[in-house]
C-alpha positions as a printed Julia matrix, in Angstrom:
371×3 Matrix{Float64}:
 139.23  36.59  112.38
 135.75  35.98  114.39
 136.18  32.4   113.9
 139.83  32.41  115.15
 138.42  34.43  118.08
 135.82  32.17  118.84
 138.15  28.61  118.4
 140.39  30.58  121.14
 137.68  31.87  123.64
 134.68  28.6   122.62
 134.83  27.81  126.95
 133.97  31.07  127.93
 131.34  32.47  125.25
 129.78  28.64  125.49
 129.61  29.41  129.6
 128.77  32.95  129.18
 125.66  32.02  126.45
 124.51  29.35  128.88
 124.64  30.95  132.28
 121.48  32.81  131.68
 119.05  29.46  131.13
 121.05  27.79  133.53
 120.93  30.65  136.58
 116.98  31.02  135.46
 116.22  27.63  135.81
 117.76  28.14  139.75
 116.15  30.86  140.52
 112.88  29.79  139.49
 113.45  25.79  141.47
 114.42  27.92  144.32
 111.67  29.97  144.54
 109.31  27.14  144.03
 110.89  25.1   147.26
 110.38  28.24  149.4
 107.06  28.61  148.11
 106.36  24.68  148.74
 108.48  25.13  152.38
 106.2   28.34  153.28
 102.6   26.66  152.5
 100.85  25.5   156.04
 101.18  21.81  157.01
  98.14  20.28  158.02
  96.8   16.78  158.04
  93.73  15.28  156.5
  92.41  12.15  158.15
  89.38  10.78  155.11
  87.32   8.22  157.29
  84.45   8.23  154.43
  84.74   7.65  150.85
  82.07   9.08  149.41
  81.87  11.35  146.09
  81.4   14.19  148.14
  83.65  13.54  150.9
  86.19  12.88  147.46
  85.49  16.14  146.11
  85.9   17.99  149.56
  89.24  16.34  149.7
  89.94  17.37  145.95
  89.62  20.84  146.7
  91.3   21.33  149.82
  94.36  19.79  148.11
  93.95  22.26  145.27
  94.2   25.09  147.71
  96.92  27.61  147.73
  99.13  27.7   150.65
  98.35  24.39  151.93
 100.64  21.44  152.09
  97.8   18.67  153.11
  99.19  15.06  154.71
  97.03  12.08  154.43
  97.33  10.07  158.08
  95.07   8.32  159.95
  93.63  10.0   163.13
  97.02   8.81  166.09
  99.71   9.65  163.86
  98.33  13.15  162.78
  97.6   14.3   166.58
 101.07  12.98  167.59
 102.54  15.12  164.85
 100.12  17.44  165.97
 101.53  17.38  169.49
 105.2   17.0   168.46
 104.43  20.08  166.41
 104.65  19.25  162.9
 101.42  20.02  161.89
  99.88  23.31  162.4
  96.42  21.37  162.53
  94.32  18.24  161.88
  91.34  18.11  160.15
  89.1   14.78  160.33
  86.4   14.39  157.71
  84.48  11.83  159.29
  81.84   9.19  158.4
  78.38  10.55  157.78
  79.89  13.42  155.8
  77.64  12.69  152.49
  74.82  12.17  154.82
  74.99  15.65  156.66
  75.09  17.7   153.66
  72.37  15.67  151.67
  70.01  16.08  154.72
  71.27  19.97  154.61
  72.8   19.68  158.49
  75.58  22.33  158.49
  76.84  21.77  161.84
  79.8   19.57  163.17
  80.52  18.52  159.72
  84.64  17.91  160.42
  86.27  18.13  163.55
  89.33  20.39  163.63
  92.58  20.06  165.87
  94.79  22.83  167.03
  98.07  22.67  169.38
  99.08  26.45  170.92
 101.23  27.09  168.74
  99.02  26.74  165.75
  99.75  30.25  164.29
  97.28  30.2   160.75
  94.72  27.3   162.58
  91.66  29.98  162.51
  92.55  30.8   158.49
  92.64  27.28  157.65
  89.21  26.48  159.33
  87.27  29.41  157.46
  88.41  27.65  154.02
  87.78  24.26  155.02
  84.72  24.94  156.77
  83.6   27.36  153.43
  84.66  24.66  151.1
  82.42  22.32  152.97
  79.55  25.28  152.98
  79.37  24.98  149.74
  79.15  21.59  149.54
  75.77  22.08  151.63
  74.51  24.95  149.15
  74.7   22.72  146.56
  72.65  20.17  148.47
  70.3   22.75  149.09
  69.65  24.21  145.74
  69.29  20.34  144.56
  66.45  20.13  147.12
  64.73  23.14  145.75
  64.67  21.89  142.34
  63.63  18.73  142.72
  60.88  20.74  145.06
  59.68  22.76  142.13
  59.15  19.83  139.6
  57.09  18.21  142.41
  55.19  21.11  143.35
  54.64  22.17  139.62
  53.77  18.71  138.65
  56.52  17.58  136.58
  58.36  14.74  136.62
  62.16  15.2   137.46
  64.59  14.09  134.73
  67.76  14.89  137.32
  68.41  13.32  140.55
  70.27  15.16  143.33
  74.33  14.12  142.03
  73.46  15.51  138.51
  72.55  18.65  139.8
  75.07  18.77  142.08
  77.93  17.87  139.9
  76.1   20.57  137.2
  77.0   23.41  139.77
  80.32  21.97  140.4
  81.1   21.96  136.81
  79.5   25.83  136.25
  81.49  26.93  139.13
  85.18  25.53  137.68
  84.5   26.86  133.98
  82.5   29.97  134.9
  83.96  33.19  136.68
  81.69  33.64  138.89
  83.55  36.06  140.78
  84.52  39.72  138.84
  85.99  42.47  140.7
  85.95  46.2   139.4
  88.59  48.83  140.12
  88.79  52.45  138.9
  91.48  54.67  138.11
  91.29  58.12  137.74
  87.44  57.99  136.91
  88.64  55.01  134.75
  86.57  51.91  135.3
  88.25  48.55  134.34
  86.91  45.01  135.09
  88.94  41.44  135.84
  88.9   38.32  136.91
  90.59  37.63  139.83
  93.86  35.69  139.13
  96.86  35.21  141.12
  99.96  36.1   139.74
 103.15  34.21  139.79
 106.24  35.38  143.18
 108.85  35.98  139.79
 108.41  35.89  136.41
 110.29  33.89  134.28
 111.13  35.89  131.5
 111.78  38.44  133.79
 114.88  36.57  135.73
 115.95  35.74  132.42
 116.67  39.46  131.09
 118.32  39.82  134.09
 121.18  37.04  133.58
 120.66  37.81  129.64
 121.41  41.13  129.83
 124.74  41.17  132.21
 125.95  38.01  130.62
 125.6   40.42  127.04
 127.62  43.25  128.41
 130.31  40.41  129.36
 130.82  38.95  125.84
 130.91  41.83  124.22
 134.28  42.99  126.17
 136.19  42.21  123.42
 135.43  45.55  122.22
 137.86  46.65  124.79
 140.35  44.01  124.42
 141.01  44.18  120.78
 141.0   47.81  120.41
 143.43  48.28  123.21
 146.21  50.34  122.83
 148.74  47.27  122.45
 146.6   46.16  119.6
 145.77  49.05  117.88
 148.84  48.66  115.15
 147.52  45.24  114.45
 145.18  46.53  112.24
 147.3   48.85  109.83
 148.65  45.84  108.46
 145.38  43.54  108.08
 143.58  43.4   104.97
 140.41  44.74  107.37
 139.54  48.09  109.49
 138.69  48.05  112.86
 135.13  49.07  111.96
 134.14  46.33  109.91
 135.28  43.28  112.11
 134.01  45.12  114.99
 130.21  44.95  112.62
 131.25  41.25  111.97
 131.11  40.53  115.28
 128.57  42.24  116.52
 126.49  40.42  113.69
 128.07  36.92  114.83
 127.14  37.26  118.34
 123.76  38.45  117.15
 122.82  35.7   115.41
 124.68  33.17  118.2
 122.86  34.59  121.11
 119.19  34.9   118.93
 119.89  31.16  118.39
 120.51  30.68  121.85
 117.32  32.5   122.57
 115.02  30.93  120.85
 116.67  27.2   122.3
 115.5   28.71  125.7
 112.3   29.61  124.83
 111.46  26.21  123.89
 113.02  25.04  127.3
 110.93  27.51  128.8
 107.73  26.0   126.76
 108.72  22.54  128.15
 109.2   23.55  131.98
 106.93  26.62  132.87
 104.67  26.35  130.11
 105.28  29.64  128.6
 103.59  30.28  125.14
 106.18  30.82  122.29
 104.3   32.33  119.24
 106.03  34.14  116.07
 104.99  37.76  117.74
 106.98  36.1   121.22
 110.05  35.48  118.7
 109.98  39.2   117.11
 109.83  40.46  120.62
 112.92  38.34  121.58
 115.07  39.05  118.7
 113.78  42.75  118.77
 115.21  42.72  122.45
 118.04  40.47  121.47
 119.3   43.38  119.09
 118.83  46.59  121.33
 120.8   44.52  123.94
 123.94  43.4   121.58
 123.82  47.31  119.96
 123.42  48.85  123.42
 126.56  46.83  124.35
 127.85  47.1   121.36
 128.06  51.39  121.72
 128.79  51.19  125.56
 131.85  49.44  125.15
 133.14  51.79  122.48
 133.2   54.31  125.06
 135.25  52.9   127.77
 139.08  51.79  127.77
 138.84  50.23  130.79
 137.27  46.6   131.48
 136.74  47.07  135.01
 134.67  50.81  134.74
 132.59  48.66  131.91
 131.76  45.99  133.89
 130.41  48.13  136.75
 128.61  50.6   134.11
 127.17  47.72  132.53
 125.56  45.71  135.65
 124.5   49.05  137.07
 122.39  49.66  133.65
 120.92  46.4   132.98
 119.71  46.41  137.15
 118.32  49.82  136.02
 116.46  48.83  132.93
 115.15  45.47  135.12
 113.59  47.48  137.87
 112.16  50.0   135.3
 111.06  47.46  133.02
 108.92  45.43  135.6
 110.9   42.72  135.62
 111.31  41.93  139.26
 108.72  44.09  140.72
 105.27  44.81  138.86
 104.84  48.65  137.51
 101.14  47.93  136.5
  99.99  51.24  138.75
 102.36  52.9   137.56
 102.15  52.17  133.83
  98.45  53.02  134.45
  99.17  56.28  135.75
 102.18  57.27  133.41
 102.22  54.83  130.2
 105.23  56.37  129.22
 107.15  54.28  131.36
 106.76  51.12  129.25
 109.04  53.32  126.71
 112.09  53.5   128.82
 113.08  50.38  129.08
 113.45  46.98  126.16
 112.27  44.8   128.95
 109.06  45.33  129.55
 108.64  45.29  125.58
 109.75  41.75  125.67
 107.2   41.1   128.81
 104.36  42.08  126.84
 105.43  40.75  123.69
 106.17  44.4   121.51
 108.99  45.87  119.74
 110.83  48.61  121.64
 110.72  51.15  118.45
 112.17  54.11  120.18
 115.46  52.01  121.37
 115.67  50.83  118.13
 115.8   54.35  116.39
 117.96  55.37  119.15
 120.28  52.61  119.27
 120.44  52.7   115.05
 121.16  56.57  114.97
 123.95  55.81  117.15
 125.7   53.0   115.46
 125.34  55.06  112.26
 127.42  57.43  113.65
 129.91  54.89  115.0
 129.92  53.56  111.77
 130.35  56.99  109.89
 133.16  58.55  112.42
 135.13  55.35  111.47
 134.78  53.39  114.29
 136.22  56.21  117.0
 134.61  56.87  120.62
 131.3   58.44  120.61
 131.59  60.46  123.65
């Protein structure tokens, strides 16, 4: 009976188990254009190429928030003008030369129009990107300095030791910040953290699209169907289980082909403690939908119950919006809801016990309403 079920419904369970990648993988191109679309336009204009004037460019493109353009000087102060560039930054010849003879002034010119609304933002990073371009100069200066004045003999000239603090500065953190809680003193690097999450868009779609397919529930327990099964050589209750263990082990399956599509296009680990958390989640979702629909006899009041409690158990579960200050505060919040066990990789062990206890006693009042 589950496979003659499935032959006769394969379209919609196949759209229904496939809408959640699918809609994640939108969400998450969407929000990266509007990310790429907010960044500031400028333009760089290179008229030296030099290794330092190379890494200055280097890290100016690797800055956040800034879409740079390459053009030579006319064409970036007509866009300028035209207003397609909120500014122009030149890095002229001489560049290598300024910092090596430690000048810190008029390294690059800058261009602003009026309406150049982030212009002053963009200058202090360039302008500290190029400062420490000069500190490094300087500090090379002082060595060397000390071997001559303590009478050695120098076995690194001024681009090793510049490129040595270059390289400390990308694989060291240099910078730690310190916060305290409640007399609670906790120290991290600084990090930025991604707009969305992906596994968190995921549950979403994952979670609604569950409540969805398990509607049959409803539709073969309906009162026009109910006589059906005094005449099959099964009870309601055990193809009901059968089922619930078919689209277990379809939708685990499907799981675990996203998280491998996941590994391929975000770069998100998958490890076997990542797979116990998804098929740990996998299962309180199914049984939760599983028990919810045993309640209801209409599709339409399930649907709406459903959607409102998997929005419920996103927003508690820190799926959309971050509960770290809270969780801090009141760890017991990471217990009320499956999804933020799958976020940090755990087992939810109190839905579990919950969601067991309850299906026992489905199971043991013969398959009638739990009210």
């Amino acid at each position: 009976m589950v496979l003659t079920r499935f032959r006769n419904e394969w379209k919609s369970i196949v759209c229904w188990l496939l809408l959640p990648i699918v809609m994640t993988l939108l969400v998450m191109k969407s929000v990266g254009v509007w990310q790429e679309e907010t960044k500031v336009p400028i333009a760089l204009v290179v008229q030296e190429e030099t290794q330092l004037a190379k890494q200055l460019v280097d890290e100016i493109v690797n800055t956040e928030l800034l879409h740079v353009h390459f053009m030579v000087l006319d064409e970036a102060l007509h866009k300028l003008e035209q207003h397609e560039l909120d500014s122009v930054f030149v890095i002229r010849e001489g560049y290598e030369e300024s910092v090596l003879s430690n000048r810190r002034n008029q390294l690059i010119e800058a261009y602003s129009s009026n309406q150049s609304f982030a212009y002053q933002a963009v200058v202090e990073t360039i302008t500290s990107l190029a400062q420490q371009d000069v500190a490094r100069s300087k500090a090379s200066f002082v060595i060397k300095q000390l071997f001559v004045d303590y009478g050695r003999e120098s076995e690194w000239d001024y681009g090793e030791i510049i490129g040595k603090s270059h390289e400390r500065q990308q694989n060291e953190a240099l910078l730690r910040t310190s916060f305290s809680y409640y007399d609670k003193e906790e120290t991290s690097n600084d990090s930025t953290a991604p707009l969305l999450q992906v596994w968190g868009v995921w549950t979403l779609f994952a979670m609604i699209t569950t409540f969805f397919l398990f509607d049959w529930m409803l539709k073969e327990n309906r009162p026009s169907m109910r006589p059906r099964w005094l005449f099959t050589a099964i009870s309601f209750r055990r193809y009901a289980l059968g089922m619930l263990l078919f689209y277990t082990a379809i939708l685990f399956s499907v799981d675990v082909l996203t998280a491998f599509i996941f590994l391929a296009l975000f770069d998100e680990a998958v490890t076997i403690r990542i797979l116990l958390s998804l098929y740990a989640f996998r299962l309180t979702v199914n049984v939760l939908a599983f028990l919810l629909a045993s309640v209801y006899r209409q599709l339409f009041m399930y649907y709406v119950s459903g959607i409102a409690i998997a929005l419920f158990l996103i927003v508690i579960g820190g799926a959309i919006l971050p509960l770290d200050g809270l969780m801090r505060k009141w760890p017991w919040i990471e217990l009320l809801s499956p999804v933020q066990s799958l976020l940090t990789g755990s087992i939810p062990i109190g839905w579990l016990i919950a969601l067991s206890t309850l299906l026992v006693l489905w199971m043991w009042k013969g398959g009638k309403t739990i009210a």
